[in-house]
N, CA, C and O atoms as CSV, one atom per row, in Angstrom:
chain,resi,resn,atom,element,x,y,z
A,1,UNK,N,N,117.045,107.061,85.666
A,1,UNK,CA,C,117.559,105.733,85.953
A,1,UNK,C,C,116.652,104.990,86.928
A,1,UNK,O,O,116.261,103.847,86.693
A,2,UNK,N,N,116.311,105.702,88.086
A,2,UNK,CA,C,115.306,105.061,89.317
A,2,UNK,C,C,113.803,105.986,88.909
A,2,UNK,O,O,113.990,107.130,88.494
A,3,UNK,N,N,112.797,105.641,88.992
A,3,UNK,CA,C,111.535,105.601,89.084
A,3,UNK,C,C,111.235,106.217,90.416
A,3,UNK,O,O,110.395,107.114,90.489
A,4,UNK,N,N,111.970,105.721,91.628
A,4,UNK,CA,C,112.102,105.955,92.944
A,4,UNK,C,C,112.733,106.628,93.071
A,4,UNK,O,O,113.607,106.878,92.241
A,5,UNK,N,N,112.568,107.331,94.335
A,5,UNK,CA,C,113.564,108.178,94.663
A,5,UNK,C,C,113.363,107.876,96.304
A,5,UNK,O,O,112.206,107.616,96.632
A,6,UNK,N,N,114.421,107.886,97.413
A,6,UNK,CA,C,114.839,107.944,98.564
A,6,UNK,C,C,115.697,108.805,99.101
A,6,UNK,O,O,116.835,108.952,98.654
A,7,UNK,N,N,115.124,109.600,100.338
A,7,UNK,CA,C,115.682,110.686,100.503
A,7,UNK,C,C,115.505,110.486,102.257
A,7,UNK,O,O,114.451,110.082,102.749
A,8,UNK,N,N,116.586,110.802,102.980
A,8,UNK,CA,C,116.734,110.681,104.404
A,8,UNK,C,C,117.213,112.063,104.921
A,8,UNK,O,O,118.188,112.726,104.564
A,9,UNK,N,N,116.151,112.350,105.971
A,9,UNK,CA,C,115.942,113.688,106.642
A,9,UNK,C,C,116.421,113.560,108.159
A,9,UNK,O,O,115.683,113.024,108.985
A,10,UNK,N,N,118.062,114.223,108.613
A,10,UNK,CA,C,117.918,114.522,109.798
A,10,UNK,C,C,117.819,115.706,110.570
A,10,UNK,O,O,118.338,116.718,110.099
A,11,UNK,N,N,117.318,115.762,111.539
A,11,UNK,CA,C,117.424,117.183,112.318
A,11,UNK,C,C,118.948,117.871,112.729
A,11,UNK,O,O,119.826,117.465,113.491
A,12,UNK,N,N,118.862,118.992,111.945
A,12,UNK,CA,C,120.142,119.862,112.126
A,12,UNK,C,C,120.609,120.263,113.358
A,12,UNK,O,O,121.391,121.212,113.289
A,13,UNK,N,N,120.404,119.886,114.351
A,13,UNK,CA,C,120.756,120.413,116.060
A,13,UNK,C,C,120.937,119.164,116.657
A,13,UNK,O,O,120.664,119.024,117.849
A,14,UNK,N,N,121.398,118.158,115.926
A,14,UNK,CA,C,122.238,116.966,116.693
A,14,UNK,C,C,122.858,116.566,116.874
A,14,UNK,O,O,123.352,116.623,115.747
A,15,UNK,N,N,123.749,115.862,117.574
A,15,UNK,CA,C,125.204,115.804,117.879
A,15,UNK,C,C,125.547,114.904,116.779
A,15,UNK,O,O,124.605,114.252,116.329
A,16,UNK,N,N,126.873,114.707,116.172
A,16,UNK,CA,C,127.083,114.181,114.973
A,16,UNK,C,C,126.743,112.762,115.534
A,16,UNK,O,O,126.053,112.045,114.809
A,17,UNK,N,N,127.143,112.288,116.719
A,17,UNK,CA,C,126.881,110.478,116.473
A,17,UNK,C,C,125.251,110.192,116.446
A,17,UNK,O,O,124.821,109.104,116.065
A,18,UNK,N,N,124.504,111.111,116.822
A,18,UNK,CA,C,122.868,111.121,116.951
A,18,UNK,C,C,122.777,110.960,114.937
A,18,UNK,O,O,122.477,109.968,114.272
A,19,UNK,N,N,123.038,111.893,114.628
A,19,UNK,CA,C,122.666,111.841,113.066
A,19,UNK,C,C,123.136,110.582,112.620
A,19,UNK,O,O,122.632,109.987,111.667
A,20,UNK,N,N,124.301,110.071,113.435
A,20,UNK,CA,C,124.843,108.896,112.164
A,20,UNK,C,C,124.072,107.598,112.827
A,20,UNK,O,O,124.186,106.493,112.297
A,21,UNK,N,N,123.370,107.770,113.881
A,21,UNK,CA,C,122.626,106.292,114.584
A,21,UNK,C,C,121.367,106.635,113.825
A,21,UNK,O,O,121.028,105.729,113.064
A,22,UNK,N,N,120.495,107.811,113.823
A,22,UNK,CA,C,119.430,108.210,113.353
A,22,UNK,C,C,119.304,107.542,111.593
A,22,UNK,O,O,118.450,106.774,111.150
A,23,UNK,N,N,120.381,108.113,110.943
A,23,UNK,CA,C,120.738,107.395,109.519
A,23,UNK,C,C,120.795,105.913,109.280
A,23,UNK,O,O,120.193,105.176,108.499
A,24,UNK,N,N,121.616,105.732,110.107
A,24,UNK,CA,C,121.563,104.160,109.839
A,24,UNK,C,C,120.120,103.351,110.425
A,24,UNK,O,O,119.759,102.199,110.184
A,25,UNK,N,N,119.640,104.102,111.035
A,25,UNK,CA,C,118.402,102.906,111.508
A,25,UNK,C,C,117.303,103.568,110.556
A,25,UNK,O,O,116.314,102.841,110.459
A,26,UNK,N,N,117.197,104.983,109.688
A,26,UNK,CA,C,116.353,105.175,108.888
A,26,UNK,C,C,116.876,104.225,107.614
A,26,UNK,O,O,115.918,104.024,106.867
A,27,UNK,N,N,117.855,103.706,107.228
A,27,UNK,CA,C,118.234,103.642,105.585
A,27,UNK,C,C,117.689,102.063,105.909
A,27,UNK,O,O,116.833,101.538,105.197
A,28,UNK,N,N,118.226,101.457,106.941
A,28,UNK,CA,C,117.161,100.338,107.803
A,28,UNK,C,C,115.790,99.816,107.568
A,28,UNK,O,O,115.351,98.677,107.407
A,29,UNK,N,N,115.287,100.914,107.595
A,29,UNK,CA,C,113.556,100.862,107.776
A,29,UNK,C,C,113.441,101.165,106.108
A,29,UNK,O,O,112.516,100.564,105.561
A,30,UNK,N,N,113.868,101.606,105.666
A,30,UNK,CA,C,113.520,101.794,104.093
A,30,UNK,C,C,113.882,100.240,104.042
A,30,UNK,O,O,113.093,99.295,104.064
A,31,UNK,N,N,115.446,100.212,103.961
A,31,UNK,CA,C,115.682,98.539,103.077
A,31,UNK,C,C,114.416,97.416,103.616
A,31,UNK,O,O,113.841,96.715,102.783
A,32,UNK,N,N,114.078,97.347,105.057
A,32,UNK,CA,C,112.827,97.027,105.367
A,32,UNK,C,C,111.560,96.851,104.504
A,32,UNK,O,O,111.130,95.820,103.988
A,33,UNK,N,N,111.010,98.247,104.466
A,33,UNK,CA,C,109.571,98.183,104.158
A,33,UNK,C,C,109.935,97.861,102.710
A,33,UNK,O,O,108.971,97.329,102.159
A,34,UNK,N,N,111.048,98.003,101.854
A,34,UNK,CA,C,111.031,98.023,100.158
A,34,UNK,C,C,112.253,97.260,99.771
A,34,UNK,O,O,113.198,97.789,99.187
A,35,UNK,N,N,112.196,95.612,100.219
A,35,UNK,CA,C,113.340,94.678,100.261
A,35,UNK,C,C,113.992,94.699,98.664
A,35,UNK,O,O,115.201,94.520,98.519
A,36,UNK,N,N,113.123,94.925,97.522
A,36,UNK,CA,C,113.442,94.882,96.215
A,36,UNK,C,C,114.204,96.189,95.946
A,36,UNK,O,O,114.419,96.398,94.753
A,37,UNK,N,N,114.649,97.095,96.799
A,37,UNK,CA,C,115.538,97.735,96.630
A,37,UNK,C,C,117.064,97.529,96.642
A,37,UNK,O,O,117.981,98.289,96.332
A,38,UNK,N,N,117.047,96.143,97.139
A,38,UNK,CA,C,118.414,95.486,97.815
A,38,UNK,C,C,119.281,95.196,95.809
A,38,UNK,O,O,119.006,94.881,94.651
A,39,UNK,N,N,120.153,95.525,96.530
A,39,UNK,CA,C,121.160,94.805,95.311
A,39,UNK,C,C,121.768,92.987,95.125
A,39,UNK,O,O,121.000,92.222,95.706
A,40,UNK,N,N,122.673,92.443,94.603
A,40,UNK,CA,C,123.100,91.311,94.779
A,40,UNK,C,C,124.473,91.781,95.808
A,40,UNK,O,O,125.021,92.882,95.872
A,41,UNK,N,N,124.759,90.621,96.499
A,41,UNK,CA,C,125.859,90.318,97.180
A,41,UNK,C,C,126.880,90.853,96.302
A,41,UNK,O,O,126.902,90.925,95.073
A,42,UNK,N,N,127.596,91.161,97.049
A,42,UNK,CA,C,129.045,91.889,96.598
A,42,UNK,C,C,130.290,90.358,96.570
A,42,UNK,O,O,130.336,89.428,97.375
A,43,UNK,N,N,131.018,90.560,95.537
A,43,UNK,CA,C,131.757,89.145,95.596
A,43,UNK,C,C,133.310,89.958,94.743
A,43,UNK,O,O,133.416,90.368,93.587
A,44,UNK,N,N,134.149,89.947,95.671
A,44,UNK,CA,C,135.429,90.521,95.729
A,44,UNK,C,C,136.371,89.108,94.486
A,44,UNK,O,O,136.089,87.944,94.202
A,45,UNK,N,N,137.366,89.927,94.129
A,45,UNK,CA,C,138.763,89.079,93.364
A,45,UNK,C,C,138.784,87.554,93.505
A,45,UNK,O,O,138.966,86.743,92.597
A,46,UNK,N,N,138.576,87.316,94.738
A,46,UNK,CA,C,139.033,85.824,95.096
A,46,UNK,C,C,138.043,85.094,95.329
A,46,UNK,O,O,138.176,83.952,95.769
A,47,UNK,N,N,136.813,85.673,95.054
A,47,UNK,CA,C,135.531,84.979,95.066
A,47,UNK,C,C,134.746,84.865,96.382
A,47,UNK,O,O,133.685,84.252,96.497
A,48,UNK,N,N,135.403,85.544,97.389
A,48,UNK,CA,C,134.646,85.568,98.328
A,48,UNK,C,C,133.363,86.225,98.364
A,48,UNK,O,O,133.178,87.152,97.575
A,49,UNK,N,N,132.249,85.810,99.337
A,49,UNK,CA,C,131.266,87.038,99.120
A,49,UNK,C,C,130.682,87.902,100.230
A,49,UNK,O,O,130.682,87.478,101.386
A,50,UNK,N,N,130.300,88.824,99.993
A,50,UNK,CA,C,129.774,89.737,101.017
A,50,UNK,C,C,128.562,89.942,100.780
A,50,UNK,O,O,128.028,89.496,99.764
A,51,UNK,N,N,127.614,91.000,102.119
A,51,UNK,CA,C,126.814,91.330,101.943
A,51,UNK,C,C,126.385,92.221,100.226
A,51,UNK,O,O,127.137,92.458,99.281
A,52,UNK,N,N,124.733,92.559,100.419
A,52,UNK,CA,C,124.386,93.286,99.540
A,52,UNK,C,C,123.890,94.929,100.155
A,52,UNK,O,O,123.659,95.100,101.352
A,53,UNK,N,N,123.814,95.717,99.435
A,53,UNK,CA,C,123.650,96.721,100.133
A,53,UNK,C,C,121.972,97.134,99.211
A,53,UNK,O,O,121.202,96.332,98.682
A,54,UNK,N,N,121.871,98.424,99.293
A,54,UNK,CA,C,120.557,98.871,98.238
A,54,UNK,C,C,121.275,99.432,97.267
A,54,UNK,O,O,122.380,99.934,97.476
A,55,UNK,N,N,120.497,99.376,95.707
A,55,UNK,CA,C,120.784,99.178,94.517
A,55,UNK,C,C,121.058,100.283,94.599
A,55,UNK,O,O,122.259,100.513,94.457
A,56,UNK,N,N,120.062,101.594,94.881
A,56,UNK,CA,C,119.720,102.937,94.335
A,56,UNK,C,C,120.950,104.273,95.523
A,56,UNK,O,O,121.812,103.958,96.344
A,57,UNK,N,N,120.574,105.413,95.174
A,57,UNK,CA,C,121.283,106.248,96.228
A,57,UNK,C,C,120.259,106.627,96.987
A,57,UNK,O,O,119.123,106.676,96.514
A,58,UNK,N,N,120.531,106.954,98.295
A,58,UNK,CA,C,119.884,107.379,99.473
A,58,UNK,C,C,120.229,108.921,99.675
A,58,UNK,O,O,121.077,109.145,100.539
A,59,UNK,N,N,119.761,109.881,99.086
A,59,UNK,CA,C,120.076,111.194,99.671
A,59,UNK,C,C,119.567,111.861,101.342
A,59,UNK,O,O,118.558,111.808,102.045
A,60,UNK,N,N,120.795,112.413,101.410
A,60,UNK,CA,C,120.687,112.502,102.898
A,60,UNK,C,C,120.592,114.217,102.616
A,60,UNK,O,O,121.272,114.896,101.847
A,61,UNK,N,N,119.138,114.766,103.829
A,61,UNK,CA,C,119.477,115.791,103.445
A,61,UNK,C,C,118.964,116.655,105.517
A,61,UNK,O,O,118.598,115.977,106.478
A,62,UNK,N,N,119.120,117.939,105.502
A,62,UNK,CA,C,119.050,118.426,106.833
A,62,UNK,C,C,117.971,119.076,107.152
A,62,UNK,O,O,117.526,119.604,106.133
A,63,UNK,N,N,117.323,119.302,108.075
A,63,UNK,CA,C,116.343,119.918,108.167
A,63,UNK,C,C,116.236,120.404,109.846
A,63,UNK,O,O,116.781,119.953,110.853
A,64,UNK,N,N,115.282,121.522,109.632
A,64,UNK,CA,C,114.617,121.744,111.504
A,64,UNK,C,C,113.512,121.154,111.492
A,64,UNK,O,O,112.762,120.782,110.590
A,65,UNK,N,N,113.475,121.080,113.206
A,65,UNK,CA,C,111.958,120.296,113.654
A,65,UNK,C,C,110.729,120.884,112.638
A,65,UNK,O,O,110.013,120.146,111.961
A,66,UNK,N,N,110.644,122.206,112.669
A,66,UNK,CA,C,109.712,122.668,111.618
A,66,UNK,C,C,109.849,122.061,110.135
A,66,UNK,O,O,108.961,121.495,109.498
A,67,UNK,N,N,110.793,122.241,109.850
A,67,UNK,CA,C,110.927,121.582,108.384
A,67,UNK,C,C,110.324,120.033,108.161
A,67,UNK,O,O,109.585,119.630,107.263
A,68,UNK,N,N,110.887,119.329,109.265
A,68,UNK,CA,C,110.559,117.903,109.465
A,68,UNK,C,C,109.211,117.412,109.458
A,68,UNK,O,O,108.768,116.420,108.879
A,69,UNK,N,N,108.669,118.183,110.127
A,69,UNK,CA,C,107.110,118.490,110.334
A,69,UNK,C,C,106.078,118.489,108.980
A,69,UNK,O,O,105.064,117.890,108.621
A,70,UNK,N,N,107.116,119.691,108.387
A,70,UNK,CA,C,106.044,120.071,106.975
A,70,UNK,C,C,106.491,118.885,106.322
A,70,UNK,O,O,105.417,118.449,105.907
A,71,UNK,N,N,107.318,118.115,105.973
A,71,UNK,CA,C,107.666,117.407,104.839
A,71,UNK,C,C,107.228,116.080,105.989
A,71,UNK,O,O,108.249,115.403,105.869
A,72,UNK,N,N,106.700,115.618,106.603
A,72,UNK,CA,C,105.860,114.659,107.390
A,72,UNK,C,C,104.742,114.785,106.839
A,72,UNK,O,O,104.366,113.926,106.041
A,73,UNK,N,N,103.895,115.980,107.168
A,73,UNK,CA,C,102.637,116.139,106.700
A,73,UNK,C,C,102.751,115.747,105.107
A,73,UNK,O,O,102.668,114.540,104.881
A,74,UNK,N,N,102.896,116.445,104.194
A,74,UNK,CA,C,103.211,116.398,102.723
A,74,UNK,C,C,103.462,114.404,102.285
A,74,UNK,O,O,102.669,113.836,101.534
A,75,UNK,N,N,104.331,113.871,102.751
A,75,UNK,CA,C,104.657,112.847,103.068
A,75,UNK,C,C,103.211,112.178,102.727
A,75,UNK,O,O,102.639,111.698,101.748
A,76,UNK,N,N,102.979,112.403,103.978
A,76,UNK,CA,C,101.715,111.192,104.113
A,76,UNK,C,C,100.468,111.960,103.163
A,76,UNK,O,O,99.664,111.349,102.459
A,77,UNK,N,N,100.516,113.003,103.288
A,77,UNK,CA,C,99.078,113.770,101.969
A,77,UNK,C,C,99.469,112.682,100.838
A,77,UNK,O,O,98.570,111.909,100.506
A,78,UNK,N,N,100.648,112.565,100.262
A,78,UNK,CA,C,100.894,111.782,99.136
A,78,UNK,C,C,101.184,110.050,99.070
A,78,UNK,O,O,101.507,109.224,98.216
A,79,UNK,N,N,100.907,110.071,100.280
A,79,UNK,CA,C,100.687,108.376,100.603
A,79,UNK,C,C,102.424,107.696,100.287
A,79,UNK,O,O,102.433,106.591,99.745
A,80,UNK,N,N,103.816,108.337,100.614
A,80,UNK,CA,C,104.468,107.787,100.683
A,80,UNK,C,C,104.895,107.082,101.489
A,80,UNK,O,O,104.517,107.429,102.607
A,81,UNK,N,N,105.673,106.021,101.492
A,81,UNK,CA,C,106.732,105.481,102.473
A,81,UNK,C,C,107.021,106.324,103.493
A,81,UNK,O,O,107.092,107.454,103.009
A,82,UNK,N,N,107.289,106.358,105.038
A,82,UNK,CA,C,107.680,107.047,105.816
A,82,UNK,C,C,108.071,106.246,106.888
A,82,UNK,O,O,107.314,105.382,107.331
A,83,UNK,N,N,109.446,106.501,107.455
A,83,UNK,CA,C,109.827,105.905,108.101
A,83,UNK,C,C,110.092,107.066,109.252
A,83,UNK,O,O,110.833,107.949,108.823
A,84,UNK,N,N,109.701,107.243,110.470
A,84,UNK,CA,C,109.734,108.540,111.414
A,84,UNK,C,C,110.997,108.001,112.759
A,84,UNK,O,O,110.925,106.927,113.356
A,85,UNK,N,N,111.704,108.696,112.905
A,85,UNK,CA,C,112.521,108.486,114.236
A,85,UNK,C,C,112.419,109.917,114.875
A,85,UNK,O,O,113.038,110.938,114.574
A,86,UNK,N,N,111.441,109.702,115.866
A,86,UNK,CA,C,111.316,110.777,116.750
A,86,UNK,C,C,112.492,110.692,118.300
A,86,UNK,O,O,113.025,109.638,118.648
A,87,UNK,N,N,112.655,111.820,118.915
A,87,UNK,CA,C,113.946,111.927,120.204
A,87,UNK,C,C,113.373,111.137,120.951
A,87,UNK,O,O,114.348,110.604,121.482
A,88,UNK,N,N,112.182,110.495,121.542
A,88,UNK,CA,C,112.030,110.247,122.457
A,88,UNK,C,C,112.687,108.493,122.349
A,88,UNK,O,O,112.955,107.741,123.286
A,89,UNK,N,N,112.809,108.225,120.781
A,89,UNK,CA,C,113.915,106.612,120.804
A,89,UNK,C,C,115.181,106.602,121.033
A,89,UNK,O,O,115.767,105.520,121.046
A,90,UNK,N,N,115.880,107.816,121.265
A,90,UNK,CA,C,116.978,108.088,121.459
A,90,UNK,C,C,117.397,107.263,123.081
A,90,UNK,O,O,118.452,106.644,123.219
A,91,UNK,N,N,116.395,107.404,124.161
A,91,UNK,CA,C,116.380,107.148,125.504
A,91,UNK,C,C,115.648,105.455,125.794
A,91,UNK,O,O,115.447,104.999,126.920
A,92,UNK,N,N,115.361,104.784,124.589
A,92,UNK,CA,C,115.091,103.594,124.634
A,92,UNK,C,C,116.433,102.442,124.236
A,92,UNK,O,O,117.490,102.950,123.862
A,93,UNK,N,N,116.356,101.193,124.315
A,93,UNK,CA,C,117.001,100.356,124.308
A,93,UNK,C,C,116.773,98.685,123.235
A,93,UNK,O,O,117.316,97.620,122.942
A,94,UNK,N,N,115.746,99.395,123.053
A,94,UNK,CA,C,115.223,98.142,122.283
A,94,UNK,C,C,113.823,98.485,121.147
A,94,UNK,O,O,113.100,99.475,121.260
A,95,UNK,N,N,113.698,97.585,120.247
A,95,UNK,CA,C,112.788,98.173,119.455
A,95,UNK,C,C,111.320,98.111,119.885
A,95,UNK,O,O,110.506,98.852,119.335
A,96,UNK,N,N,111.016,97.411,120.674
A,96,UNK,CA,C,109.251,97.525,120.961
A,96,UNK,C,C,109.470,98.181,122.168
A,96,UNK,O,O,109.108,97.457,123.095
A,97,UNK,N,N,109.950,99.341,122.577
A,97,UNK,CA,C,109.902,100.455,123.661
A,97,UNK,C,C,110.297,101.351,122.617
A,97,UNK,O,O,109.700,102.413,122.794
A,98,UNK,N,N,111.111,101.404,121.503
A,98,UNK,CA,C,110.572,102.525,120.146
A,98,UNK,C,C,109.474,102.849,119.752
A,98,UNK,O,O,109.001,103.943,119.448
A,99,UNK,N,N,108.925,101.471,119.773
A,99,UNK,CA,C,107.732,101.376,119.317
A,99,UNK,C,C,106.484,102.164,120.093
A,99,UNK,O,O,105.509,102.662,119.530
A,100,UNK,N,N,106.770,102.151,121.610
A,100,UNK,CA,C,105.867,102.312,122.465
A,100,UNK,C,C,105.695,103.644,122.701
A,100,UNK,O,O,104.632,104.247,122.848
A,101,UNK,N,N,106.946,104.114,122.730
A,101,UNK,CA,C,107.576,106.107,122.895
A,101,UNK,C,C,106.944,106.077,121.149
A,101,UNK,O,O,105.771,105.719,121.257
A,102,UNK,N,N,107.144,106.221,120.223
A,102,UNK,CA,C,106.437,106.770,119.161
A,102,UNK,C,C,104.693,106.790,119.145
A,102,UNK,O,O,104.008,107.773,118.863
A,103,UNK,N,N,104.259,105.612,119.474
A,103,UNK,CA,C,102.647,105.340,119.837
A,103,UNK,C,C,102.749,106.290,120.872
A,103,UNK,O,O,102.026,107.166,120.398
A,104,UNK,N,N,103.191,106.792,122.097
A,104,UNK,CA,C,102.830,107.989,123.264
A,104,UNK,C,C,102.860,109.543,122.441
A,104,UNK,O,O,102.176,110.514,122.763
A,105,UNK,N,N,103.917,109.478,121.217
A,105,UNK,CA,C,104.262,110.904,120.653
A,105,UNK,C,C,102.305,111.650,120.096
A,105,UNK,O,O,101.323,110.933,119.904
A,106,UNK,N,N,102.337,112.998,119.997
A,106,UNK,CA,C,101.741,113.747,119.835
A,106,UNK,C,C,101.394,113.681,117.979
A,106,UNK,O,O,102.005,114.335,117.134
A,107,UNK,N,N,100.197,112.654,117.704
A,107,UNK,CA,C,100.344,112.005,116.166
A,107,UNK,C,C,100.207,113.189,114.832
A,107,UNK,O,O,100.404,112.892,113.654
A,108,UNK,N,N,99.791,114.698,115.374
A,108,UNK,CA,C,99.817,115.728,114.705
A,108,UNK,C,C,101.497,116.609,114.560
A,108,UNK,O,O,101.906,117.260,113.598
A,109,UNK,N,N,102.134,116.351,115.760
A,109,UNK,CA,C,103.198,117.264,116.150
A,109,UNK,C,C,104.014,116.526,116.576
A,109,UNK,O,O,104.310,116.618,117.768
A,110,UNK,N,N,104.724,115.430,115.640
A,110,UNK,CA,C,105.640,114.453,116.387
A,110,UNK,C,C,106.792,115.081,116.589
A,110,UNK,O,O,106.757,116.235,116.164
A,111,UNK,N,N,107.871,114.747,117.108
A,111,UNK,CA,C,108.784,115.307,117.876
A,111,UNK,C,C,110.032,114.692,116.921
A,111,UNK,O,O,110.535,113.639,117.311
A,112,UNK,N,N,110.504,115.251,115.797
A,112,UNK,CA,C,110.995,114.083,114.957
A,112,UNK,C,C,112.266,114.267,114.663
A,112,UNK,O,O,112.486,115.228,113.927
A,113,UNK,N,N,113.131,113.671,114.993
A,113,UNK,CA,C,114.995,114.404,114.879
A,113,UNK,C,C,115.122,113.545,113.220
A,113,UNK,O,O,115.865,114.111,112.419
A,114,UNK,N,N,114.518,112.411,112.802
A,114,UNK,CA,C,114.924,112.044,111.119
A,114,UNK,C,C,113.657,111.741,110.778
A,114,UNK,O,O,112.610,111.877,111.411
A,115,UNK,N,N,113.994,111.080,109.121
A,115,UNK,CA,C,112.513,110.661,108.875
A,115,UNK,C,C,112.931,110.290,107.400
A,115,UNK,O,O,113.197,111.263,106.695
A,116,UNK,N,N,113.007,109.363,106.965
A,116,UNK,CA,C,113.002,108.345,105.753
A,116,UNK,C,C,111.746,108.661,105.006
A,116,UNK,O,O,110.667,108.788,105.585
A,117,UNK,N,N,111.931,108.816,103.422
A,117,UNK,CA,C,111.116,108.652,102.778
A,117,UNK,C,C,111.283,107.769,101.473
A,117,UNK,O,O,112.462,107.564,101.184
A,118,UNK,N,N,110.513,107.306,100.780
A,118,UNK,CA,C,110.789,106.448,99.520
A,118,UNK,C,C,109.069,106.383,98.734
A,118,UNK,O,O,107.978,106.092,99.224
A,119,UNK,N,N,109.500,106.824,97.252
A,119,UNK,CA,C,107.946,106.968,96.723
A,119,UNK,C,C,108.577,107.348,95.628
A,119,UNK,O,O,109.784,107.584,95.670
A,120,UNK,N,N,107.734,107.485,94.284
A,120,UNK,CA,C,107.972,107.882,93.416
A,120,UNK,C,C,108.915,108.890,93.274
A,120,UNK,O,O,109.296,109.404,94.326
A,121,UNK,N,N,109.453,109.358,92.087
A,121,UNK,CA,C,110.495,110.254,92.140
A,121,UNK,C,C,109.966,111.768,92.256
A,121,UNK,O,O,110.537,112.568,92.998
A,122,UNK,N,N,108.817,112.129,91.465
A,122,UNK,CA,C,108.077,113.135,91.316
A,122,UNK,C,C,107.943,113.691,92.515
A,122,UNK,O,O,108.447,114.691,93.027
A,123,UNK,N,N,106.856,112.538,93.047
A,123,UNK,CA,C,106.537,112.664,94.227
A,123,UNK,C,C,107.431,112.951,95.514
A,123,UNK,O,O,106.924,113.443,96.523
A,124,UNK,N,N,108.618,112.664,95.445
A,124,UNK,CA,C,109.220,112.742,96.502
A,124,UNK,C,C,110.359,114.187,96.981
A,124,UNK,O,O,110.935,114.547,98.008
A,125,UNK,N,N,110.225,114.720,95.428
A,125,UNK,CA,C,111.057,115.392,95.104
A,125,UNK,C,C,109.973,116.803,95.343
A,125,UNK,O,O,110.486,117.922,95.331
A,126,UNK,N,N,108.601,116.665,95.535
A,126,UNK,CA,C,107.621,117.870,95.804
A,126,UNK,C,C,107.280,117.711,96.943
A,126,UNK,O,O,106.561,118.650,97.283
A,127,UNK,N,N,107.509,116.590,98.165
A,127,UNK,CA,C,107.593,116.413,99.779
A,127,UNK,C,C,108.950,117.289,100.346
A,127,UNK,O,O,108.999,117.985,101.360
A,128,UNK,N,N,110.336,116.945,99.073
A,128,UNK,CA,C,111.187,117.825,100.289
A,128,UNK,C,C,111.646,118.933,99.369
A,128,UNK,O,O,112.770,119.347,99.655
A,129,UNK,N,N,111.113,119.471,98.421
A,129,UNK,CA,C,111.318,121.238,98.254
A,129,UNK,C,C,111.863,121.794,99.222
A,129,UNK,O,O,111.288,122.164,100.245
A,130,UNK,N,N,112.971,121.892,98.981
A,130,UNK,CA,C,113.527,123.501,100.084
A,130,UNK,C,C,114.340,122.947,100.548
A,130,UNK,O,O,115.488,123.379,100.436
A,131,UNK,N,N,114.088,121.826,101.222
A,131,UNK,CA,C,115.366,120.981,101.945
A,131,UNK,C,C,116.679,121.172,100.993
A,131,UNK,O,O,116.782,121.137,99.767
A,132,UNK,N,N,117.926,121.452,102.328
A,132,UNK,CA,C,118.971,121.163,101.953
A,132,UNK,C,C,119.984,119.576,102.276
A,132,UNK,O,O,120.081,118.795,103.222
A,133,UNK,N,N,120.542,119.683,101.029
A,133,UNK,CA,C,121.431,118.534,101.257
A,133,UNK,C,C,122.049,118.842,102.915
A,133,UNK,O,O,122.138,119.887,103.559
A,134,UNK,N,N,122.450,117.262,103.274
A,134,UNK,CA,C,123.278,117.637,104.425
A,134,UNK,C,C,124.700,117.938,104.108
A,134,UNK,O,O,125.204,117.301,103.184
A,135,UNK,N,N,125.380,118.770,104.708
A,135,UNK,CA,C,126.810,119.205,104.537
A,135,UNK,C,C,127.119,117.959,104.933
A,135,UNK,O,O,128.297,117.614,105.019
């Protein structure tokens, strides 16, 4: 059905509201970098209308820092989409001090509690081998 495939990676040792802020600001950065993923406005019985959300599904799946790591590397070997939320944005407040703590992170060994991906389906589906869905 999708060509694409999108798949959202968080780190398994986080407190549940960390995963669900981590999620929402990765599914974020996808609808971001790949706006033609967006669907039409939603328009209820009485004709009112609402937002649109993204067309496709977003699989959410779990991983360790190690895991995160390998499917980072792999990631970028294959030139996909990557959207990285490393811990050290957790202690920021705004987005260009995200910005600034990710530019300080270690660019071989980032420190990465999620991490958004979006790329072909093939392709995306041989970046997260092994990964499990999140419970």
């Amino acid at each position: 059905m999708f060509d694409s495939k999108i798949a959202l990676i968080v780190r398994d040792d986080l407190a549940a509201w960390q995963r669900l802020n981590v999620v929402a600001f990765l599914a974020s950065g996808i609808t971001a970098s790949a706006p033609d993923i967006l669907g039409k406005p939603y328009i209820d019985a009485l004709g009112r209308q609402y937002g649109n959300m993204a067309g496709q599904p977003m699989l959410v799946f779990a991983s360790d820092l190690d895991g995160l790591q390998k499917t980072h590397r792999k990631g970028l070997e294959r030139e996909l989409t990557l959207i990285p939320y490393v811990e050290a944005m957790f202690s920021t407040g705004h987005d260009e001090a995200n910005r600034a703590v990710f530019l300080a992170e270690d660019a071989e060994n980032l420190n990465l509690v999620g991490m958004a991906l979006l790329g072909p389906k093939k392709q995306v589906d041989k970046v997260i081998k092994g990964l499990k869905l999140h419970p």
